[in-house]
N, C-alpha and C positions, 0 to 999 in steps of 0.2 A: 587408561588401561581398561575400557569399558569390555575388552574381549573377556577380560575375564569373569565378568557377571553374567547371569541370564540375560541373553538375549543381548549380550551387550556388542558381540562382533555385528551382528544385524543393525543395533541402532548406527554404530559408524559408519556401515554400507548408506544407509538413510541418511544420516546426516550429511555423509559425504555427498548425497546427490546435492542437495540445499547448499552445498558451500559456494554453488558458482558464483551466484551474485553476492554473498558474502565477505567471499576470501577463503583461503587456503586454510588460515592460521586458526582458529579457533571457531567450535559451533556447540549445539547443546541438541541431546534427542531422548526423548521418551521413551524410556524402556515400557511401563507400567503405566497407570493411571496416578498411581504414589510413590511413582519411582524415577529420581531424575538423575542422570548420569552427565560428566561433561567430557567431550572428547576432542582431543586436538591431534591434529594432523600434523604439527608441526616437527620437524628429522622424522617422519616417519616414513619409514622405507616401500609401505604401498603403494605400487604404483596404480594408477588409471585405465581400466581398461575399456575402451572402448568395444561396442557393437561388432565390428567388421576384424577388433583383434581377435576372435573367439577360433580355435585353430581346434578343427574337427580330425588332427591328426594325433592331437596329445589332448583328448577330450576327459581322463581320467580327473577325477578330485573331489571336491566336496561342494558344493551348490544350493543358493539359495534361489529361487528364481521367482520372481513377480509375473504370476498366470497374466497378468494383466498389461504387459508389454511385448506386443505381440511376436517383435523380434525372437526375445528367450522363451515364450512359449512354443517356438518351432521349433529349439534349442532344445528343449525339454522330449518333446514329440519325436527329433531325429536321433536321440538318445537311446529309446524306446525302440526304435528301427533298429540302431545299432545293436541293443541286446539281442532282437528278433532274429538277428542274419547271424550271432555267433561272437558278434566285435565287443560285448560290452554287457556289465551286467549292474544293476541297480541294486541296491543292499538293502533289500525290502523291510531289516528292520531298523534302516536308520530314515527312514521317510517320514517328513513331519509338512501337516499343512497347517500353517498359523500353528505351527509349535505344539502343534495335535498329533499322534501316529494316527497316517491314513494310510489305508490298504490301496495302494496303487496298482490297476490293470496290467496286463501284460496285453503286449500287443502282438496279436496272433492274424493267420491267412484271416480269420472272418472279418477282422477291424483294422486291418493294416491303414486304409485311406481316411480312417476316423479321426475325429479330436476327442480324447478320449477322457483329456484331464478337465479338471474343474475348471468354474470360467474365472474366478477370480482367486489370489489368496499367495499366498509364499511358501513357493513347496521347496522343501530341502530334502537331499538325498546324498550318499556317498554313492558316486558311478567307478564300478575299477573297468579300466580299460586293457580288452582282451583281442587289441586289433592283431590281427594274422599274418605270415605276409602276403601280398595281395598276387592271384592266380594270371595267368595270361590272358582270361576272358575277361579281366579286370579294368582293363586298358580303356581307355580315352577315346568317347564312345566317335565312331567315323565321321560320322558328320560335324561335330567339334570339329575333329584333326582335317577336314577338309575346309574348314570357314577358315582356320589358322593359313591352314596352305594359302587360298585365294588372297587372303590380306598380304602374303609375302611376296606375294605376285608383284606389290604396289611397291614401286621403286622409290625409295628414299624414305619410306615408311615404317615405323618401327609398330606399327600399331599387333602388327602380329606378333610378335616376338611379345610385344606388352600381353596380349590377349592370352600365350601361353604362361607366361606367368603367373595370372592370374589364376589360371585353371590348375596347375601343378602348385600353388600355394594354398588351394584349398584342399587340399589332399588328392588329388585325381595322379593316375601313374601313365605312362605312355611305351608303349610298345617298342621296342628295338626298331622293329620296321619304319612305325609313325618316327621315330629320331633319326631315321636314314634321311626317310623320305624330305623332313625338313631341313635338314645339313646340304644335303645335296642342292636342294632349292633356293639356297642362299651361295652368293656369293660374295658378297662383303664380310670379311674377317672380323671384324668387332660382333656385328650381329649373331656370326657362327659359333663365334667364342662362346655369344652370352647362351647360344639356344644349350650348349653344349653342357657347359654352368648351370643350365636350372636344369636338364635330364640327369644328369649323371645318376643321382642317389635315387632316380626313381621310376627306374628302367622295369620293365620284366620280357625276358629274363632278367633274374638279378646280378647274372653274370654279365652282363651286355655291355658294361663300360669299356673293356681291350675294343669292342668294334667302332663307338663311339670315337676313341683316339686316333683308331686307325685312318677315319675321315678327315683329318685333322693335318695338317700341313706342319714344316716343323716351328714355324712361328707361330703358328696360333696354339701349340701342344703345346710351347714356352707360357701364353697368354693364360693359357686355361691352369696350368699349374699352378701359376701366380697366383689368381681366383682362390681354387682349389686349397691350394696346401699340401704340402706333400702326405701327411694325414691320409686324405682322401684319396690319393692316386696311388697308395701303397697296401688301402685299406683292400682284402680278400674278402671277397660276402661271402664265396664257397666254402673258407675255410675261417670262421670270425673267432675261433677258439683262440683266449691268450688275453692280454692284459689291454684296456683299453684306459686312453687317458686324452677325454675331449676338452675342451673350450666350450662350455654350452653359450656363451654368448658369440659364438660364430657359426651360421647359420647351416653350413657344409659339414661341421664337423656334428652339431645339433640334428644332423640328417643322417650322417651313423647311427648316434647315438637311439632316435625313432626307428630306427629300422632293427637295430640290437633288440629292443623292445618289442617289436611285433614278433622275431624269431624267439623270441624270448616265451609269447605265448604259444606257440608253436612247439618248442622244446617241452616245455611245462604238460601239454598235455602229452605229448611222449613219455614224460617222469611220470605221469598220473598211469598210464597204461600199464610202465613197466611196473611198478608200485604196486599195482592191484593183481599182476601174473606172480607177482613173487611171493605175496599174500595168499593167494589162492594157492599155491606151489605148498607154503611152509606153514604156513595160518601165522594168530597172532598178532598183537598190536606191532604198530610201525611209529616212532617220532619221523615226523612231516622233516625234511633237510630240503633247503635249497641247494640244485644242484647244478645250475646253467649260471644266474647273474651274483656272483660272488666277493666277498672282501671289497664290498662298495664303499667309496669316501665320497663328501662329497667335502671339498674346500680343505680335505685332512681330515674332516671330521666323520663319522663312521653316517653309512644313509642306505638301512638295508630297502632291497626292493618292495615298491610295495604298487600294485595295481592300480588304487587311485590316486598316488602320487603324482604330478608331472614332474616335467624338471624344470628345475629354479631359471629364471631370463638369464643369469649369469653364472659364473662360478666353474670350477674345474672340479668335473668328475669322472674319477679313476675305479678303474672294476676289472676281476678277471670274469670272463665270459666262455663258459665251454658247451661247446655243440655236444650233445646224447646220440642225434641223430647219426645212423652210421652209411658207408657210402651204398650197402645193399638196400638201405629203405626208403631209396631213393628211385634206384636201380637194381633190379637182381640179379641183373645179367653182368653190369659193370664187372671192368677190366683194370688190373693196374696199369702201371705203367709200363710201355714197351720197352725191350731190352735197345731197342735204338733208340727212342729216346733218353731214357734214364744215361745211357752211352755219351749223348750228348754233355747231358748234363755234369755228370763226372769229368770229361775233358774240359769241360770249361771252368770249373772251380778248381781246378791243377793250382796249386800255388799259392791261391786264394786266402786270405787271414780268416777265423773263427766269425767273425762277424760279417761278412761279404758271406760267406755260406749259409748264416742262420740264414740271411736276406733273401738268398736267393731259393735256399728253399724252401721259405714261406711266400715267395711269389708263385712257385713250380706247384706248390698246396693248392692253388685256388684253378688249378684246371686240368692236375694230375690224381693220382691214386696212390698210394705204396702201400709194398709190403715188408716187412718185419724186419727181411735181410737190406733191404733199402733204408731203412732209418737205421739202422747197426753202420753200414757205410759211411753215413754222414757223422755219425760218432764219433766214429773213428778219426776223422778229416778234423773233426775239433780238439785242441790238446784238453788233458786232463785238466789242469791248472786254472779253464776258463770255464766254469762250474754252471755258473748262469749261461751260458751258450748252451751247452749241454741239454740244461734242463728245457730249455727255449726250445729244442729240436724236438723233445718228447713233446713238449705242449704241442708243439706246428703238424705235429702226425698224427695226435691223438684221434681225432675224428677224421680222418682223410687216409686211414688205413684199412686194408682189403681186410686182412688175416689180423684183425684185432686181437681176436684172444690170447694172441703170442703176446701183447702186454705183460697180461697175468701173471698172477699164480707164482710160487717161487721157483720156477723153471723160467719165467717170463723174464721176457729183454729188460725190464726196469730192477728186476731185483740182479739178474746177472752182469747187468754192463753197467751200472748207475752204482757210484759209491752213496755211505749212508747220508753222506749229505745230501747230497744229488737229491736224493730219491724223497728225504725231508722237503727240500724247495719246491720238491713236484706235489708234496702231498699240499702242499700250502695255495699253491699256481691251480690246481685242478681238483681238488678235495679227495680226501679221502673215500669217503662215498664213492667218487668215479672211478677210484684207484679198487675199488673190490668190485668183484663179479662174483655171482653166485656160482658161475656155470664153472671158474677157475679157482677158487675159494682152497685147492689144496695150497697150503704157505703157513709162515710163523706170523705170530700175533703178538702187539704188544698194544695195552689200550688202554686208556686213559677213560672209566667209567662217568666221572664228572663233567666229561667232552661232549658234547649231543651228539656229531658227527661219528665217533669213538663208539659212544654207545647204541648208535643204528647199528654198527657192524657187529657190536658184542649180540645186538637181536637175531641178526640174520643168523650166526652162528649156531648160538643157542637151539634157535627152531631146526636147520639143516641136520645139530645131531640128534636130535630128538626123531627126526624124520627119518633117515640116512640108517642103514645096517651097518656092523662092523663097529670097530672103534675108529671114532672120531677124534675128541680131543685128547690130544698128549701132551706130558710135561706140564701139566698146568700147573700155573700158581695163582695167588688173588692176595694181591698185599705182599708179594714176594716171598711168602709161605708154599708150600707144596698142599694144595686139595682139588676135588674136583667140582665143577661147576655143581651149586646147588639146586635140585629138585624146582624150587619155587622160581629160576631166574628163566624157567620156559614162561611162568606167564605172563612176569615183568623185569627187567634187567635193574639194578639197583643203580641210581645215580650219583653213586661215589665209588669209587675204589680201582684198582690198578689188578689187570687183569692179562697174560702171558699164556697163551699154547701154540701146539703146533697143528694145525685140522687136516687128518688122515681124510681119503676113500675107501671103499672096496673098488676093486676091478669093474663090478656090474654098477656103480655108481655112475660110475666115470663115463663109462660105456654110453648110458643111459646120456649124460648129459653130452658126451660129442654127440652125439645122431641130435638132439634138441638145437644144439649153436650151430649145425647145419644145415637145419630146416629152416630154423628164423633169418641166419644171414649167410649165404652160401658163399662159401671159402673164407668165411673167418676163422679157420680154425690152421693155423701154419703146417706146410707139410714137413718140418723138422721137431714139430713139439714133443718135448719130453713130458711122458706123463707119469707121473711119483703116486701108486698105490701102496694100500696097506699103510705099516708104519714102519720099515727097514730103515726107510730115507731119513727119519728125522734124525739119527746118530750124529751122520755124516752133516746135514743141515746145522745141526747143533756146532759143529766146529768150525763152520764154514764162517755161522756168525760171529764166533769168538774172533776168528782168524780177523773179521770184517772190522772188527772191534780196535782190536789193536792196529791194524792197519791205518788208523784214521787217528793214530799216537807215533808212530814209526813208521817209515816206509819200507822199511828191512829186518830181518830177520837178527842182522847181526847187531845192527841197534838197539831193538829190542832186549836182546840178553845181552849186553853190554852191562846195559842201565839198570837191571834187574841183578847181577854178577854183583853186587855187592865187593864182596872181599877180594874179588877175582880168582876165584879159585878153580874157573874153568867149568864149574856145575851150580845147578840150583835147584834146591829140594822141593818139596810144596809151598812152606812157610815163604820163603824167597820169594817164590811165582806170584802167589796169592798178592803179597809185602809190593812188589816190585811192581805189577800191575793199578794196585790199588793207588802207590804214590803217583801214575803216572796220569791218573785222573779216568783206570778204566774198571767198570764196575761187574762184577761175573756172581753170579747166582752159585750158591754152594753147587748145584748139581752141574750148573758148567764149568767152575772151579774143579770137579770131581771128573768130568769126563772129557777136560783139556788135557789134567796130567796124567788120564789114564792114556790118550793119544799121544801124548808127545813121550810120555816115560815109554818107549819102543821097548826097550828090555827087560821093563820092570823091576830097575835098580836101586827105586826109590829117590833117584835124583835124574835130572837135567841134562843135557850138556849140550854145545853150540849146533852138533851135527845132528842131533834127534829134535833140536827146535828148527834148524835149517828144513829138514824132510817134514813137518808140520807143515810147517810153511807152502811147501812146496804142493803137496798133496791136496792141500785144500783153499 
């Protein structure tokens, strides 16, 4: 267990070079001049890694490098390039030479072609890898992709095919074009398969794989699947939001997984963007939320993201992944889907069971658009009953929808057509975080202070009333008590406690923020959206949730006061309502308690009966 002394994981790396002519099994290395450690290699799960294994596509981690071998000193040097170009950055205070902090250069336009580090000595550094996805000028420079062609020229010769592997294993990507051009060039079905096999996951476009199959004959799209895995031929790069669950010891599925990653950085600096407008908007501290690579396991065990981590040679890692990006920041012009398309597609899931539909329309996600009233559709098409389906359809739309902000807000498609469970499995699948917008922010609140995720949104709030004219928050509570947000939680939000309102507008609020979500992303805003100013609506809000409440105890009305009718006497007073709800495991705050039975008492008789709970019901 020498890692765990000074300097002791270095002497293993040392001693392990010495073990060749030794053996495996046991060696002895020098930490100190007075200091001797002994380390065995023997079950220990290190493997060896050679020179030529060193994979400049997953270059994050933590490094000891010997200046003095000139292999890892290029290693070091193309490391340095990679921070320079945007891909990669060096943790300048974790840089040690010979177990010294040294202030290591940064390589700039004046010293790009220099050697810039020391000549000898063992520099260690943490590098996080900040690779991107890679642009179309990116591609596999011509004259490569022309030496590969010539070699495919030679009949019976695999040396091409070898030659591209090579170059696509070092990380290099290949153009849609360059993969025509080589498919077409072959005509031997093994070879085609295999050129087919090493393009797929590293095309740009990154959509380009539908054209790559299309070249493909129907035995060899058998052949490549095989390969593949269905994994991969099912995998959406347009639309990658939703739950990912790879194999890292299989090299196709490990080529998701690197490319989740480089979007990943990609995403991140989108959160950092939106992050700093929403700061400058409302001021005030922000806790940091991951808000793209989420609920990561790895093997079951929990393995949040982290930049210079790579991923482990083996092992199953599961994560949900959500795109930020939306389909105008891509496009501003983009269109959803046409009414004859979309036509299509409805005719052909006629019939169809809950799960052929989520399927089909998360393949339709990866080269369509929708809008609001299109994912309401396909709701519909799913039964109630199949809850995870449901929720699966929101995830498959979230980023690949025109008129997002119909989401939102408590007029939004998630709190209207999504029961509370539902709409739980989504906060879980897609975070809460992504489930609030500032721009949509009118809705009920219930928040969990002790939650980090909980209490970003209890800050957002906070600052918006503080900012905002008009009354804001309604109905508060804090600990299930009635007060109002205190003075001091504008500077900092306290990190305990349980926290309930409803967040009002003014009219010029609202105002102010459509004309804002149609500047940033043009037509996200639905043209049937209901907008709830003022605070009239929270009454009716208020009973809506009650109703929502019990609904998720009863499906009927008549069941409901059935079980609550006690004595059967055909009525029931407050004590009853209160009595009857609470045995049935459902919990209402005195003032919903007070403003249930002022709604359902219609006559103000002081009691109940079947028909004034029926028209409750009904109403809301």
């Amino acid at each position: 267990d020498g890692a765990t002394q000074p300097g002791g994981g270095r002497a293993m790396m040392r001693a392990r070079r010495k073990s060749d002519a030794r053996g495996l099994e046991e060696c002895e290395a020098t930490v100190e001049a007075d200091a001797k450690i002994e380390v065995s290699l023997k079950d220990c799960s290190a493997q060896r890694v050679n020179k030529e294994s060193f994979n400049p596509v997953e270059p994050g981690g933590d490094y000891v490098i010997d200046l003095g071998d000139p292999y890892w000193r290029q290693v070091a040097l193309d490391m340095l390039k990679l921070e320079f170009s945007g891909n990669g950055k060096i943790e300048r205070n974790t840089v040690l030479l010979d177990r010294k902090f040294y202030k290591l250069k940064k390589i700039d336009r004046s010293n790009f072609d220099e050697d810039i580090l020391p000549e000898t000595g063992d520099l260690s550094f943490r590098f996080d890898s900040l690779r991107k996805p890679p642009s179309s000028q990116a591609k596999m420079e011509d004259q490569m992709h022309a030496r590969i062609l010539a070699l495919m020229e030679v009949k019976g010769s695999d040396d091409g095919v070898d030659l591209l592997e090579v170059v696509i294993t070092g990380g290099s990507i290949i153009g849609i074009d360059q993969a025509t051009a080589l498919l077409t060039k072959v005509k031997d079905s093994e070879r085609k398969v295999r050129i087919a096999h090493l393009t797929f996951h590293h095309l740009v476009p990154q959509d380009s794989a539908p054209k790559i199959l299309a070249l493909l004959s129907e035995g060899e799209m058998k052949m490549l699947q095989k390969l593949l895995g269905s994994l991969s031929v099912e995998f959406t790069p347009n639309n990658p939001t939703g739950t990912h669950k790879l194999n890292l010891g299989v090299a196709e599925e490990r080529s998701i997984g690197n490319n989740l990653r480089s979007w990943r950085c990609a995403e991140g600096t989108i959160q950092e963007v939106a992050d700093k407008l929403v700061a400058q908007m409302l001021g005030g501290r922000r806790d940091f939320i991951e808000k793209v690579w989420r609920n990561c396991t790895l093997n079951g065990g929990a393995w949040p993201y982290r930049n210079h981590v790579q991923f482990p040679a083996v092992g199953e890692l599961c994560f949900d992944y959500t795109k930020l990006s939306r389909p105008q920041d891509e496009n501003r012009e983009v269109e959803s889907i046409s009414d004859t398309r979309w036509g299509f597609f409805i005719e052909e899931i006629e019939g169809w069971e809950g799960e052929e539909i989520v399927k089909a329309f998360r393949a339709l996600s990866n080269d369509q658009v929708f809008l609001c009233r299109h994912v309401r559709v396909v709701l519909s098409r799913v039964k109630p009953s199949q809850v995870a389906l449901r929720v699966e359809v929101c995830v498959t739309a979230f980023s690949r929808t025109l008129d997002f902000y119909g989401f939102y807000g408590y007029r939004g498609l998630w709190q209207v057509h999504l029961t509370l469970r539902e709409r739980a499995m989504l906060r879980v699948r897609l975070g809460r975080s992504n489930m609030f917008s500032v721009i949509m922010a009118v809705d009920y609140y219930e928040l969990d202070l002790a939650d980090k995720e909980q209490r970003w949104i209890m800050q957002q709030i906070v600052r918006m009333a503080v900012k905002e004219p008009g009354v804001n928050c309604v109905n508060e509570t804090i600990n299930g008590l009635d007060a109002s947000v205190p003075n001091g939680w504008s500077s900092d939000v306290p990190t305990k406690g349980e926290f309930t309102c409803f967040y009002c507008r003014e009219q010029s609020t609202v105002t102010a923020f459509i004309a804002q979500a149609k500047e940033a992303h043009p037509g996200s805003i639905p043209d049937d959206m209901e907008w709830l100013v003022k605070t009239e609506w929270t009454d009716a809000a208020k009973c809506t949730r009650i109703k929502n409440k019990m609904q998720e105890k009863f499906a009927t009305p008549e069941v409901g006061f059935t079980e609550m009718d006690k004595d059967g006497g055909g009525t029931i007073d407050r004590k009853e309502l209160a009595m009857g709800l609470f045995q049935m495991g459902i919990w209402l705050h005195p003032t919903e308690l007070k403003t249930l039975f002022e709604h359902v008492d219609a006559d103000e008789g002081g009691s109940v009966d079947l028909g004034e709970f029926q028209d409750f019901w009904a109403k809301y």
